[in-house]
C-alpha positions in Angstrom: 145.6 65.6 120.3 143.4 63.1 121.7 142.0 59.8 118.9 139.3 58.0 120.8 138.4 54.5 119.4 135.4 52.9 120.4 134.2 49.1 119.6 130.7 47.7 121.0 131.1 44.1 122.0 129.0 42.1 123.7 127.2 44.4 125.8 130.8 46.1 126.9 131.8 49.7 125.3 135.5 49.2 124.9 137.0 53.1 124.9 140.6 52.9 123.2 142.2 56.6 123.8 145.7 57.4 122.0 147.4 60.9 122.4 146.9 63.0 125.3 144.1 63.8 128.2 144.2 66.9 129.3 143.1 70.7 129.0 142.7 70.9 125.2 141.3 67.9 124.8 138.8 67.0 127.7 136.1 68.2 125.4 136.7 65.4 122.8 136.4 62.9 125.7 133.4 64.2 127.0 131.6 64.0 123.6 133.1 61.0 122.5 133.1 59.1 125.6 130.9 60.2 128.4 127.9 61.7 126.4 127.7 58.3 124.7 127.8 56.8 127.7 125.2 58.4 129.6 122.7 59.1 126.1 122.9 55.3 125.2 122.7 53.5 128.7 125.7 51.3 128.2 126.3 49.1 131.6 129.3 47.8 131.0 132.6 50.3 129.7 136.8 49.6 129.5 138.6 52.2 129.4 142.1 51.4 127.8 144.8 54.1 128.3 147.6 52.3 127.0 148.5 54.1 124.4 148.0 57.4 126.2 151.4 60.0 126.1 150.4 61.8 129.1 147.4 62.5 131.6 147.0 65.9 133.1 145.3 65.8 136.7 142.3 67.3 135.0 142.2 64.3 133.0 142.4 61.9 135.9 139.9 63.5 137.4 137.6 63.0 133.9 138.5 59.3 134.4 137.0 59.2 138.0 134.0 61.2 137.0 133.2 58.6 134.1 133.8 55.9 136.5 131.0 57.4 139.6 129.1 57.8 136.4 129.0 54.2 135.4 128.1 53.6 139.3 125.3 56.1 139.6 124.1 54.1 136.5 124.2 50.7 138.3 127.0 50.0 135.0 130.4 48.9 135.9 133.8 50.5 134.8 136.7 49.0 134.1 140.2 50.5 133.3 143.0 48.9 131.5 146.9 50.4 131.1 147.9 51.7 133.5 151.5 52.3 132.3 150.9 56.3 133.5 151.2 56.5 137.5 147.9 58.8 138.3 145.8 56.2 136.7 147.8 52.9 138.3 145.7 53.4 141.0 142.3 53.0 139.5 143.6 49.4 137.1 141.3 46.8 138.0 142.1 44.8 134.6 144.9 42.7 133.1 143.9 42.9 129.8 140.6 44.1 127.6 140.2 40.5 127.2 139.6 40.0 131.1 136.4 41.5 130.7 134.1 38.8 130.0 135.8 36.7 132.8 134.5 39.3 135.0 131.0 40.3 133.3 127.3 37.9 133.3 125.6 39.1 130.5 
């Protein structure tokens, strides 16, 4: 089961996902997140996986996808909690909060 939770602010997407990433539920990111993403022409997306269970290596991948997305877009990505070791790698965030220390809009 994946919940994704999303909240416009300021110009910045912030993507809340609780549950799991992986096989069963890459689809509800995809339509949730990603088609959103690309169809609206957001620039500026944090990804918060805090209160994520698990992350298959599909689901990493998904996350990298998103964030070459985002570049290709001239956006920027930003990922949050990255209590789950595949993803500790891609952190570049503290907090959501850090955001608009970080972001000229």
């Amino acid at each position: 089961m994946l919940n994704v939770l999303m909240e416009f602010r300021k110009g910045i997407l912030f993507v809340r996902l609780y549950g799991n990433l992986d096989s069963t539920t890459l689809n509800i990111f995809d339509e949730k997140v990603k088609e959103v993403i690309i169809q609206s022409g957001i620039r500026y997306v944090v990804l918060n996986t805090s209160n994520l269970d698990s992350v298959s290596n599909q689901g990493v991948k998904e996350i990298k996808k998103l964030k070459r997305i985002m570049k290709k877009i001239n956006g920027e990505f930003f990922l949050f909690g990255g209590e789950i070791k595949e993803l500790k790698s891609l952190v570049n965030l503290e907090n959501e909060l850090k955001v608009f220390e970080r972001v000229v809009i």
